[in-house]
N, C-alpha and C positions, 0 to 999 in steps of 0.2 A: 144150567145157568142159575145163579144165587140171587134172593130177591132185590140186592143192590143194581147187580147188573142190571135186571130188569127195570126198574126204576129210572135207575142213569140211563137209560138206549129208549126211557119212554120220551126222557123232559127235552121240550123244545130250544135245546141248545145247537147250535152249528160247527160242524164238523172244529177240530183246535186248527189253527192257522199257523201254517209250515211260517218258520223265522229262517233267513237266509243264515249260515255258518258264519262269514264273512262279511256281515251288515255294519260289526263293529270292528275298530280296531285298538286296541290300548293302548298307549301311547308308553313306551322303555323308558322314556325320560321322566315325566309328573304322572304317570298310570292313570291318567283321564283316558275317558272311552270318547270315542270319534268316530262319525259314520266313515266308512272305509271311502263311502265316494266324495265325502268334503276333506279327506286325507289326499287323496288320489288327485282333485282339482286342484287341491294345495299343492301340487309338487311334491305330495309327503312328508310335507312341512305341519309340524304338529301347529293347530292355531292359538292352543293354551299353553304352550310355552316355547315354541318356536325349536324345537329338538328337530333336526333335520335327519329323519331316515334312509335309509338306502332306495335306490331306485336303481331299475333296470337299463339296460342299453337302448332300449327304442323311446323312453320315454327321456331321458339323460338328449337323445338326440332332437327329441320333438322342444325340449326346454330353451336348449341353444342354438340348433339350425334353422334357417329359414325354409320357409316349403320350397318341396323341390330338391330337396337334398337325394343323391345316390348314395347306398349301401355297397360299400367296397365287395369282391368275393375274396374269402377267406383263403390265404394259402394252404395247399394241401400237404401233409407232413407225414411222415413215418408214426403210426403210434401205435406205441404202447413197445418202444424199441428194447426194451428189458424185458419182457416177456414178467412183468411185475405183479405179483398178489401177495396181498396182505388178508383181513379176513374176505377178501371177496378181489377178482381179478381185475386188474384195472382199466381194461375192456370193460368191463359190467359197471364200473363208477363212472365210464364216459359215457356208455349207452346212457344210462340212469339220468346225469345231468343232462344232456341233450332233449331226453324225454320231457324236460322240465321250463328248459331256456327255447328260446327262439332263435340260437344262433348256436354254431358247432364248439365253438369253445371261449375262452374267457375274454378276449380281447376283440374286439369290432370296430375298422373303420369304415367312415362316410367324406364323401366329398360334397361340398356343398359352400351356403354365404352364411355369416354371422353379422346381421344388420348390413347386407350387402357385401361385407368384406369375405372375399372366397378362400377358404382355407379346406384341411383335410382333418379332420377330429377322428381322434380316437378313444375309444370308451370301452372301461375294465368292470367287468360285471363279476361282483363278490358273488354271486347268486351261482357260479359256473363254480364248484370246486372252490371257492371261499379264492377267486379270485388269479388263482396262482397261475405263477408264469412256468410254461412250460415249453417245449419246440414249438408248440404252435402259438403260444402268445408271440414266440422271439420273433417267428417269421410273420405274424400280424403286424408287426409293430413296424420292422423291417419295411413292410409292403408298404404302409401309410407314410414313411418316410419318404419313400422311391416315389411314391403316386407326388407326394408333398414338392422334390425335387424338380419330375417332368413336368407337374402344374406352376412352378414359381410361384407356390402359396406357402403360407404358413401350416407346421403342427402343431395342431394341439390335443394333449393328451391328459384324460380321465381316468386315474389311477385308482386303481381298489384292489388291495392285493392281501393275504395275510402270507404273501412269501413263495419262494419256489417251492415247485410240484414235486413232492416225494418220490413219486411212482417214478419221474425220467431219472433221478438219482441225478448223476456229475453230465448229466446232458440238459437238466433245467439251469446248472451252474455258467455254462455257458455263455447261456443268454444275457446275462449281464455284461459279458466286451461287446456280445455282440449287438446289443441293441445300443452299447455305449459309443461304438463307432460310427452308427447309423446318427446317432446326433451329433457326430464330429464332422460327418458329410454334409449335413444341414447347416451350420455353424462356419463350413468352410464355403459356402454358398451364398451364404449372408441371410438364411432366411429363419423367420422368428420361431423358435421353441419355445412353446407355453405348456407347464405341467399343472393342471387343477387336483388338488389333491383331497381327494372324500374315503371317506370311512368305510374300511378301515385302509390304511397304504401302512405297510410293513414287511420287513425283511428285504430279499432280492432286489424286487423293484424300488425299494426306497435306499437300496445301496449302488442304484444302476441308473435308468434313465428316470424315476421319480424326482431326482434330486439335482439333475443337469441340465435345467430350463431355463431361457433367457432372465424369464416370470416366474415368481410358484406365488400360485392362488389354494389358498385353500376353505374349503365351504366349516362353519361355526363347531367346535367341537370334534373335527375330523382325528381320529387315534393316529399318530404319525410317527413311526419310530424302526428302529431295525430290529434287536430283541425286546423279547416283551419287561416291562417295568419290574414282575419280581425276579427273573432272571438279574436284570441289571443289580435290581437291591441287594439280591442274594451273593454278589461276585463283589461290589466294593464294599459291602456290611455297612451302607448311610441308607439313612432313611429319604426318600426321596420325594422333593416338592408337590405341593399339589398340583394338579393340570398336568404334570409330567408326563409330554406325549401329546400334549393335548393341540392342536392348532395356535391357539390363543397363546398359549405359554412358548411356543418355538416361534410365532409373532414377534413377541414382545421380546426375545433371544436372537433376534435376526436370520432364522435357519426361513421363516416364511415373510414375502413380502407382504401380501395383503389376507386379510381374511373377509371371507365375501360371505353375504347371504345368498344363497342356490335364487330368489326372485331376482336377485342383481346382474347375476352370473353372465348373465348374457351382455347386457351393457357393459358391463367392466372389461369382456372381453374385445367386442368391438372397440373400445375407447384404447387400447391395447392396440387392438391391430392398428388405428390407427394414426399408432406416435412408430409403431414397429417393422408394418409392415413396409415392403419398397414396392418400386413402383410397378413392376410389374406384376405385382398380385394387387394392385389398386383396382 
């Protein structure tokens, strides 16, 4: 041992004190640091410049359900019906996300009240495979309409997609009539289709039932589009607006009715059901 050592291991200093990993979080929008649990109380909502981050499915449901809300069971599906690998099999990328998420795959509903008013919500978690709709998103979505049907309540659905799932190949392709007929069922029923649309909603789902809502709400800044922006640039050769994509700018272009703050979300919505819904979901 070197006379430094010795020295340093003699003087009455106290052990270095462990810092949690996760204490801070920096915020993608102004890179201000924020305790992860004045994030998390926020709803994720940055408090120095209000940049609304991603949130998960059970918290997405804790924002807008009232307590007492039931957790749909996920319909069970064929996977991995292509026998698909890329660098790695796609068995091993659903074990993987599963490991990670609290729920089997990207799409989750719940039945429950929104300020009393009883609807069936469903919620698309980016965190699951960056969101994508695949057989079993189809048949999630499916399920919450059917539930939505036999209850005479409204759907509403929480979209975060960056597009169908590569791995089902022309079987994620699908799911776009098919989740597009399930809102033709609802629609022939009379009962309210609300789409909230958050960050990021693109491709499939934004060419399928993202876009065929009585309503489309969507939270400040949400990326909202079918190809991504330089795709687009690169195919007509214009330069393209600022905000393009952007919630705000398809606002003010009439593709979105309202844009909400995620604190509002839930009144906006109740105030909705209640010009929307009829009377048997009263």
């Amino acid at each position: 041992m070197s006379w430094l050592s010795r020295v340093r291991n003699s003087l009455p200093f106290g052990a270095k004190r462990e810092t949690a990993d996760n204490l801070w979080i920096k915020c993608p929008a102004c890179d201000e640091m924020v305790f992860t649990k004045e994030y998390d109380e926020n709803a994720r909502v940055c408090p120095n410049c209000d940049h609304h981050g991603r949130i998960g499915t059970d918290m997405r449901f804790t924002i807008l359900l009232d307590e007492g809300y039931e957790i749909l069971p996920t319909p069970q599906v064929k996977e991995d019906p292509l026998k698909f690998k890329d660098t790695k099999p796609y068995q091993a990328r659903l074990k993987q996300a599963r490991a990670k998420n609290p729920h089997p795959d990207a799409l989750t509903n719940a039945i429950g009240a929104i300020k009393g008013h009883r609807a069936v919500v469903g919620v698309q978690d980016f965190a699951f495979m960056g969101g994508s709709m695949g057989m079993a998103v189809g048949a999630a979505f499916v399920h919450g309409v059917d539930r939505a049907l036999k209850e005479r309540v409204p759907y509403i659905i929480c979209t975060a997609a960056g597009g169908a799932r590569m791995q089902e190949g022309i079987l994620s392709l699908m799911q776009m009539p098919k989740t597009t007929v399930a809102v033709r069922r609802l629609k022939e029923a009379g009962l309210p289709y609300i789409v909230v649309l958050t960050d990021p909603t693109t491709g499939g789902v934004t060419a399928s039932y993202g876009m065929l809502g009585d309503v489309h709400i969507a939270e400040p800044g949400t990326l909202i589009g079918f190809a991504g922006a330089r795709v687009i640039q690169n195919t007509i050769r214009e330069q393209l607006p600022d905000g393009f994509q952007r919630a705000e700018y398809l606002h003010e272009h009439g593709m979105v009715d309202r844009v909400v703050h995620r604190h509002e979300l839930r009144d906006e919505l109740a105030l909705l059901l209640d010009y929307l819904a009829p009377r048997e979901a009263a």
